[in-house]
N, C-alpha and C positions, 0 to 999 in steps of 0.2 A: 084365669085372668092373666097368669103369666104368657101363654101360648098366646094370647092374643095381644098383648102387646108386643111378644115378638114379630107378630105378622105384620101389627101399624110399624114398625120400624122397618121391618124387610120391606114392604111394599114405598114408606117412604124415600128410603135410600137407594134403594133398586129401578128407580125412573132412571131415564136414558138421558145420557150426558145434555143432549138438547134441550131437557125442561130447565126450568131459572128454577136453582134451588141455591138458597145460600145458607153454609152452615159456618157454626163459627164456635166459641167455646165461652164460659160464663161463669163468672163469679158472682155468688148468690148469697151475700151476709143475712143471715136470719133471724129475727125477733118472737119466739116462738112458745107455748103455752096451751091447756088445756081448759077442752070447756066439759060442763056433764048437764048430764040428765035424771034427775034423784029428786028423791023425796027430802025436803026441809031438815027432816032429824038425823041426818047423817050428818047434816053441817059440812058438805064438801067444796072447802074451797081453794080457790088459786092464789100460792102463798106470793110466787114468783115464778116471771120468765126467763127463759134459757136463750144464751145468743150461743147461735152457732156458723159454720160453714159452708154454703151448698158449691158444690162446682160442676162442671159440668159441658157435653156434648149439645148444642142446640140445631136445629136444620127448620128453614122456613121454606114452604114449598109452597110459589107463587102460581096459583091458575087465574089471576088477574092483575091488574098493575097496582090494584089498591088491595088485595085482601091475599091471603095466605094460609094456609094450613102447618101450624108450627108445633115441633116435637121435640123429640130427644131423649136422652140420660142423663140423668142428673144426682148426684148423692148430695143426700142432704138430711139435718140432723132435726129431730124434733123432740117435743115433750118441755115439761117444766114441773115447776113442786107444787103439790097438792097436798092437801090437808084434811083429816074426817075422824068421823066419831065412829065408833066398833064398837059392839056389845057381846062380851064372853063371862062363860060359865066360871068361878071363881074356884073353884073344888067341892064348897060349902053350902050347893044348891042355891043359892042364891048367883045374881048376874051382876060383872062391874063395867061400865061405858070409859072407854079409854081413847084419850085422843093419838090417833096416828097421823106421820107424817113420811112421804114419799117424794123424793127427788128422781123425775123418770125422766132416762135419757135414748134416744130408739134413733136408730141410723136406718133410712130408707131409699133404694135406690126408685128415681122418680122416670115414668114415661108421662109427661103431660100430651094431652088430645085438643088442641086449644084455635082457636081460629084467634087469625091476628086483622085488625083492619089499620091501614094507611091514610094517614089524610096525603091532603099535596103538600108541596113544600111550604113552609111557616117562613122559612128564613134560606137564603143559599144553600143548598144541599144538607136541608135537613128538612125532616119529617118526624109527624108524631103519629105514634100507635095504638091501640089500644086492645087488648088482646082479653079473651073470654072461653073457657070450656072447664074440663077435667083433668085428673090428673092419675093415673092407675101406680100404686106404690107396693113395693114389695120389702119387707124387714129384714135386715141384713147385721142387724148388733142391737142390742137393748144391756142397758144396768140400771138400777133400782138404789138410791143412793151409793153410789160409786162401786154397784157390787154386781158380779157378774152371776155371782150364784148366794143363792142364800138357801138356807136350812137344806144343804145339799142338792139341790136341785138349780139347774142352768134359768139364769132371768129371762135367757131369752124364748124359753119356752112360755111361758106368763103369759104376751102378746100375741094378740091375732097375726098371722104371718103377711096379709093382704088390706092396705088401705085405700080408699076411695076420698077423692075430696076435691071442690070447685076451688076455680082459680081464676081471680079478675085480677086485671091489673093494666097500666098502661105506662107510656115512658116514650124518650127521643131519640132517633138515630140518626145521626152527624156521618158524611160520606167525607171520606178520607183520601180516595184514591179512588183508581177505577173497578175495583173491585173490593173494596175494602170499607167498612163501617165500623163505626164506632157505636155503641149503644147503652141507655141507661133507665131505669124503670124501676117500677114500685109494684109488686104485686102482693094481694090476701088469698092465702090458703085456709080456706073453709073444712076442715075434714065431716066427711059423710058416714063413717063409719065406724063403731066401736075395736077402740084399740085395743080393749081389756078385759075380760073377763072375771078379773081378780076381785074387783069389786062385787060383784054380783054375788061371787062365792060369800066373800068379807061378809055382805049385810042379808045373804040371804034371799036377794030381792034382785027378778029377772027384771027387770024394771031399770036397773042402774046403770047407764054407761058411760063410758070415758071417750071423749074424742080428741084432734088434734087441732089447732089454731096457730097461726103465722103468718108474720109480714116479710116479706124477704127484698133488700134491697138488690138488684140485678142490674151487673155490668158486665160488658166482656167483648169481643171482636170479633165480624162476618168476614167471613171470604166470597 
């Protein structure tokens, strides 16, 4: 996964000075939390969500006047607190059910795959977009209640190192100059993929996974 997003990025950046590509850089505040997949008696739920920072490289590569193929790099922080039930052996052959609680915080660098579409102008040099695909994520820092490492062992081992996850969103861009935008948008990040494994071990049950969920406000400026 990584080798191939480095290629959508070579091949994006590597067109010849002649195609219209405008790339520009992005601030991405994000509202961000998890969703699962589990059985009822584990009781797993979302206590709260995490705001975090994305920022970020963007390049939109025009092969028409209205539509675009838009990429980039992006770091951006995910995860929120989760809550569940666990059942362990006591010493005493018998079992006690104890509530845990997990504050998970995971930094991921982002290449979104996304098609952008243009309407005409709404108002004097400005247009609205509306942009649609995926997103290929790879884990670059993770802590577990503010802890890097627990019971000796690194948190950021815990997480799956690769995430997958859909990305709608849409927003307006204001021309500034003649080569210059302005731009602002609302996008949801859907995660497709299990972040975690931990639980699975926890309850036992291939059955259980953790995903990621996020709304990310996005601003920032094309050249």
């Amino acid at each position: 996964m990584k080798k191939l997003s480095l290629l959508m990025l070579f091949l994006v950046f590597g067109f010849s000075a002649s195609a219209q590509i405008e790339i520009g850089l992005m601030a991405s505040p994000t509202i961000a939390g998890n969703r699962f997949i589990a059985e009822d008696r584990y009781n797993l739920e979302k206590e709260s969500n995490n705001l975090y920072l994305g920022v970020g490289v963007i390049a939109d590569y025009f092969f028409s006047q209205n539509y675009a193929f838009s990429t980039g790099v992006i770091y951006r922080g995910k995860g929120g607190e989760v809550s569940y039930n666990y059942t362990r052996a006591d010493g005493s052959g018998s079992t006690v059910t104890t509530r845990g609680k997990d504050d998970i915080a995971l930094q991921y660098i982002e290449v979104p795959l996304t098609l952008k579409l243009f309407t005409n102008e709404i108002a004097p040099g400005t247009l609205a977009y509306f942009q649609v695909g995926g997103s290929l994520n790879t884990k670059v820092a993770a802590q577990v209640n503010d802890k890097k490492v627990i019971n000796g062992e690194r948190v950021l081992k815990r997480f799956n190192i690769f995430e997958a996850d859909v990305l709608l969103g849409g927003g307006v861009e204001f021309q500034i100059g003649e080569s210059t935008k302005l731009f602002g948008g609302l996008t949801y990040h859907r995660g497709l993929t299990d972040i975690d494994d931990y639980y699975e071990e926890q309850f036992s049950d291939k059955n259980v996974s953790l995903k990621n969920n996020s709304v990310s406000l996005d601003f920032g400026v094309k050249f």
